[in-house]
Every structure is written in C-alpha cells, then in structure tokens.
C-alpha positions in Angstrom: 29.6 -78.0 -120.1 26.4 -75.6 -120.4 26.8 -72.9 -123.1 25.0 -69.6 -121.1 24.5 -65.9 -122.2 24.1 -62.9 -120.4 22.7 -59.6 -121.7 23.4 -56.3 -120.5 21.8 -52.8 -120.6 19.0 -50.8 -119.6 17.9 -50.3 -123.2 17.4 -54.2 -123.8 15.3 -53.7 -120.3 12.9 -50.6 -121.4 12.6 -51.8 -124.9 14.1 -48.7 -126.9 16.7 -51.5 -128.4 15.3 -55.4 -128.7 17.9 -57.7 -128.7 19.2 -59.7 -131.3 22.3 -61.4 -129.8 19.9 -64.2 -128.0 18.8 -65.8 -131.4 22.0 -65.4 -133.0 23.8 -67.6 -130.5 21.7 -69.9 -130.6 22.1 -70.5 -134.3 25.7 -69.8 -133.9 25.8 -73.0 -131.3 23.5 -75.3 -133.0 25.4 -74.7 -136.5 28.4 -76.6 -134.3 26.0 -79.5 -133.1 25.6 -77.1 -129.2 23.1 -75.5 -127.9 22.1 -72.5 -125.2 21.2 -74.0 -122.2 20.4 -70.5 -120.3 19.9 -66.6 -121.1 19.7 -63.7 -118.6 18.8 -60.1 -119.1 20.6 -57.5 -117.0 19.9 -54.1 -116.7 22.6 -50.9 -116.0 22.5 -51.6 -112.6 26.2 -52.6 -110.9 24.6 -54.7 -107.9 22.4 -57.1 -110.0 25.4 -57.0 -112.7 27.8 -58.5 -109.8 25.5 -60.7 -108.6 24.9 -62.5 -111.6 28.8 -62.7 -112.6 29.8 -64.1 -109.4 27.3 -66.7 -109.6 28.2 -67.7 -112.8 32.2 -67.2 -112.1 31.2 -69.8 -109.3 29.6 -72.2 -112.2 31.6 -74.7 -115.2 29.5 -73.0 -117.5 31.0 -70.9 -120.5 29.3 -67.9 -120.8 29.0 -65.3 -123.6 28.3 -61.8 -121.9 27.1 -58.8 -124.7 27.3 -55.0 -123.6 28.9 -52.8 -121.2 32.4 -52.8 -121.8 32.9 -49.3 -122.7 34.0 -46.8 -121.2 30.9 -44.6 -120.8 29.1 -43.5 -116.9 26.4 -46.3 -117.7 29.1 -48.9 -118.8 29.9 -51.0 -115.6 30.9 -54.8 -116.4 34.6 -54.4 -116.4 34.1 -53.1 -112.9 31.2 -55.2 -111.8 33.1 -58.6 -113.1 36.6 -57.3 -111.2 34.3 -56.7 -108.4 32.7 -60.3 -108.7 36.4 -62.2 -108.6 37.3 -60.1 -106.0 40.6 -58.7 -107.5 41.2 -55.3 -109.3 40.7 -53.7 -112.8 44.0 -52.8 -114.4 44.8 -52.0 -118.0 45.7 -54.3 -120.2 48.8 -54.2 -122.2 48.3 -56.3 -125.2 44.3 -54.0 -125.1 46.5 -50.7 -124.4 48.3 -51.6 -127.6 45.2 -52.3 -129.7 43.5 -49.4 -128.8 46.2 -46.9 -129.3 46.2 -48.7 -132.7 42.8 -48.1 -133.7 43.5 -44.3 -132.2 46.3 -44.0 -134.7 44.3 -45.1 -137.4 41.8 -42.8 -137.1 43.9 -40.5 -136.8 45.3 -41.1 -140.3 41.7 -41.9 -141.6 40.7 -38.3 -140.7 43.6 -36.7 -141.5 44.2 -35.3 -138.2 47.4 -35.1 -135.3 47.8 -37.4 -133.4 48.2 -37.0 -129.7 47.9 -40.4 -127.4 48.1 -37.7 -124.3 45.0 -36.1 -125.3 42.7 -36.3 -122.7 40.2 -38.2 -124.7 42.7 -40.1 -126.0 43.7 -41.2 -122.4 40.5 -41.3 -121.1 39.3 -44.5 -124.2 42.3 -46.6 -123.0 40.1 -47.2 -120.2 38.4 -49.5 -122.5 41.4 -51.6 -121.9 40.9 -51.6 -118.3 40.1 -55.4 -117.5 40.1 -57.5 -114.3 43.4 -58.7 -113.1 44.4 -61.8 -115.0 42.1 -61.6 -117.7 43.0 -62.7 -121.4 42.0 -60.1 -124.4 39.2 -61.2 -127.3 40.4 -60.2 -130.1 37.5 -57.9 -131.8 38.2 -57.8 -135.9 35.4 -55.0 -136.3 37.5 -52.2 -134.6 40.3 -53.9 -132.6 39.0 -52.7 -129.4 38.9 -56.7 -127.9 36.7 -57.9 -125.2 38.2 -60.0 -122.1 37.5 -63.5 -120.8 37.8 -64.7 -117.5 38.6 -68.3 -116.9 36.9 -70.5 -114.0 35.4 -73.6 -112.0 36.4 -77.2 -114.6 36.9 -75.5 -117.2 34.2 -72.4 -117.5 34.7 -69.6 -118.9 33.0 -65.7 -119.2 33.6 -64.2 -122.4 32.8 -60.2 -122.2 32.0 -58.5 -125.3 30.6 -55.3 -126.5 26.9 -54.9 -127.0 27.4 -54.1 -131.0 25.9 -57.2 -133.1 28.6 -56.5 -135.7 31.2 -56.4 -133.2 30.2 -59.8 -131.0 28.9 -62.3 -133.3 32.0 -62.4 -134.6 34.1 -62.5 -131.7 31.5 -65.3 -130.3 32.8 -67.1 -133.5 36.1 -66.6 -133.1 35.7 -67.9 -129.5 33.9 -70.9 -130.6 36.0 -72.0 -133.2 39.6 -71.2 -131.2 39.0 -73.0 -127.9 35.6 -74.9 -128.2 36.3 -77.4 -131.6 36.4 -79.9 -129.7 32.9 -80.3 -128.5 31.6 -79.8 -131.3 29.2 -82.4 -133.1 29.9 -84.6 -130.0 26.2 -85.8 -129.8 23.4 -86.7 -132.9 20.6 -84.9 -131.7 17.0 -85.7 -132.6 14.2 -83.7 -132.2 11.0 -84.8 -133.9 7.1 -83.6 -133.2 3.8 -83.8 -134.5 0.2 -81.5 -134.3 -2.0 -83.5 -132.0 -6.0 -81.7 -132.5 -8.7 -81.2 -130.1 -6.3 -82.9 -127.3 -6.2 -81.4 -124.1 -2.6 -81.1 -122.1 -3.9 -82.4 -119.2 -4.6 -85.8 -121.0 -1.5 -86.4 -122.5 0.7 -85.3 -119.6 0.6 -89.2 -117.8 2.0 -90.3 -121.7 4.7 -87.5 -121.4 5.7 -89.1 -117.9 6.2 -92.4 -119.0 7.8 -91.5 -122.0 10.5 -89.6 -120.0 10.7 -92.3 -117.6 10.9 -95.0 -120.5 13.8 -93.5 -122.0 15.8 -91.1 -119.5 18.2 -89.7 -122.4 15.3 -87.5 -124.0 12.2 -85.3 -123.4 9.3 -84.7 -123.9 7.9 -81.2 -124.6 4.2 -79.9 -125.2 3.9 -76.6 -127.7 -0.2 -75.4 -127.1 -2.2 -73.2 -129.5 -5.5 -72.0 -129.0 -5.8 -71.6 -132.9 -7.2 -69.0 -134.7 -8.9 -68.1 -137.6 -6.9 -70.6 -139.8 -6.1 -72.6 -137.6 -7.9 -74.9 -135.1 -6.9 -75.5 -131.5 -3.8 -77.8 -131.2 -0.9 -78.9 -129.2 2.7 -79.9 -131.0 3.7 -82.7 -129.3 7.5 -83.8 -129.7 10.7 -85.5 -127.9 14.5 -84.5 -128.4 17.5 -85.9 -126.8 19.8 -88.7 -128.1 19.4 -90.1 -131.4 18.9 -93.9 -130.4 16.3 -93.4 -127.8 14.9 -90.2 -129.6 13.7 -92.3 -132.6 12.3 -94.7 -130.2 10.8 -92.8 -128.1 8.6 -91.1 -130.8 7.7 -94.0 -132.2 6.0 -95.2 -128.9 4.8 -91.2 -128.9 2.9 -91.4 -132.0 1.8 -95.6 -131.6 -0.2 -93.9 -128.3 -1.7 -91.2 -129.6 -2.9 -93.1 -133.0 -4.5 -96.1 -130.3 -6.5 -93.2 -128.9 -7.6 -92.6 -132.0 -6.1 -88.4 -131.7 -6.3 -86.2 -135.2 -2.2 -86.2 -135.9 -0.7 -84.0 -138.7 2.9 -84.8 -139.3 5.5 -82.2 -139.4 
C-alpha cells in the first residue's frame, strides 16, 4: 500500500499560506516505520479537484487530503469527491449530531440563545454534508469531523480540514485506528556519504549496477555546487531493505575509495 497526500487551496498555490501539512506527514509516517510515497498540490478549482480524486479513488493507495471541507463558496471537495464516485452529497447524521454539538457549545461559551434553525446555524450543518456512504473522522480540535472514503484493495481517502491543529491530529488518529498493523513491517536503511570533485555523470554507470546488483534498494545522487564554505560535492547514498542496504553500500564506498574519490562520512 502507498501512503499519498493531497493539498488543497488556492492560497497553498499563490503563496499567501506555505504549507506545512507535507513535512508533517512525513514525520508522522516515518515515526511508524512508513513513508509518503506521493504529494499533490491542488488549487480552488472543482475540475482539477475531481480529476485528481477519481484517479486516486481508482488507486489502493491511502490518501490523506488537507483543506476544503468547509462550507464556504471557495470550499469544494465534499462536492468534487461525491462528484468523483459518482454518487451524491448528503448530510451525515452522526456529523449533523457533532456539529449541532459544537453549535450548542458555543452557544453556552458565549453566553448566548441558542437557535439550531437560525439561518447560520442551518446553513454550517452543511459541513456535514458528505458523499453517500462515507464514514465520519472524528476531529478532537472542534468536533466538526472529516470523512473517508473507502476503495480499490483496501485504499482509502481521508478528507480533512486544511487547519494544522485540526488534521495532524486527525491523521494520527487515522494512523493509529486502522493502520497498526503496517507499521514497523520493514527495517529500512538508508546510509550516504559526501563524494568531492566527482562529477554525476561518472558515477551514474556505478549507480546502475548497484541497483541492478541488489534490486531491493536504491541508489540516489544529492548534487551541490558548494559555496563559500563549502566545496562542490555530491551525497551519494542507497536505502531500501536492511540486508541488501548494508551490502550494497559497502560495495558503494569499496568503488569509490578504488578510484581513489575524496569521501567524508556522514
């Protein structure tokens, strides 16, 4: 199963917000021994929106999706992801009941009636407005939940809002409720070392064979031009499985110390 993540808004796009969520999945993964194996950015816009969804809805993958689940003119992935599966929005009942909760509460909070007919107040329960046959995510910031679509062998979306505070934890809650079970599955090894003065070009035939040599791992080339401090060099590693990682670099490093290459050791 590959662990995906799709971004949406315009502000991501334009750069009046930079986004956070990609870095924090991936820490969130590797803390449980998984990793990211894709990320796509997707502005306000409900063709591309679909497009992506029903791709992925056609995939295994399990996919974390952050922003765009309000209830807002510019919010459109409840609509574009019913759209996507072909089937209609509709409002949840176990979300109707959450929101009406969080209503009440601030309600109470501020001290004020409260009046679920109120034309605002109807008009948020359209937060709870899923596809048909979704499953709520519970959100423990604000109980307004996400919604997760199930798929394909076992793939899953997982929709959430675009607040950090809200979806990291969610993410985690999602993670550690249906996903335990791959975690820590594989030792991964990752190991690398500066090569100086080497060009890419030169080493790429070494990279091949290394691949070929030991299919369960690669090979991956990090170039610098240098700078002040710092002189032109290339990081020069392999990562994969942990048996044929560790051999792998050790035939890595025996080839570049026979041709006699500057190495620093990370």
């Amino acid at each position: 199963m590959a662990f995906g993540l799709i971004i949406i808004g315009d502000e991501i796009l334009s750069g009046k917000r930079s986004d956070k969520h990609f870095p924090k999945v991936v820490e969130l993964l590797a803390a449980r021994g998984l990793s990211l194996s894709w990320v796509e950015v997707v502005g306000d816009d409900r063709a591309r929106i679909t497009a992506t969804l029903k791709r992925g809805f056609a995939s295994d993958d399990i996919v974390f999706s952050c922003g765009g689940i309000g209830a807002t003119p510019d919010d459109h992935t409840r609509q574009c992801a019913a759209a996507a599966l072909g089937v209609p929005v509709e409002l949840h009942p176990e979300a109707k009941q959450k929101i009406q909760e969080r209503m009440l509460e601030m309600a109470q909070e501020a001290n004020v009636p409260f009046d679920l007919n109120k034309p605002e107040n109807l008009h948020r329960l359209k937060m709870g407005e899923f596809p048909q046959g979704a499953e709520i995510v519970p959100n423990p910031y604000n109980k307004i939940p996400g919604f997760a679509i199930r798929h394909g062998n076992g793939g899953a979306h997982y929709f959430m809002p675009g607040f950090p505070v809200m979806a990291w934890p969610m993410i985690e809650w999602i993670l550690d409720t249906h996903y335990p079970h791959l975690f820590h599955q594989f030792a991964h090894f990752e190991k690398s070392v500066l090569v100086y003065q080497a060009m890419e070009s030169a080493l790429t035939p070494l990279m091949e064979e290394i691949e070929n040599e030991f299919p369960q791992v690669k090979v991956f080339s990090l170039p610098s031009v240098g700078d002040a401090n710092t002189r032109r060099h290339i990081e020069l590693g392999v990562k994969g499985d942990a048996e044929q990682g560790a051999l792998a670099f050790d035939k890595l490093l025996a080839e570049l110390k026979r041709r006699k290459l500057e190495l620093q050791h990370l």
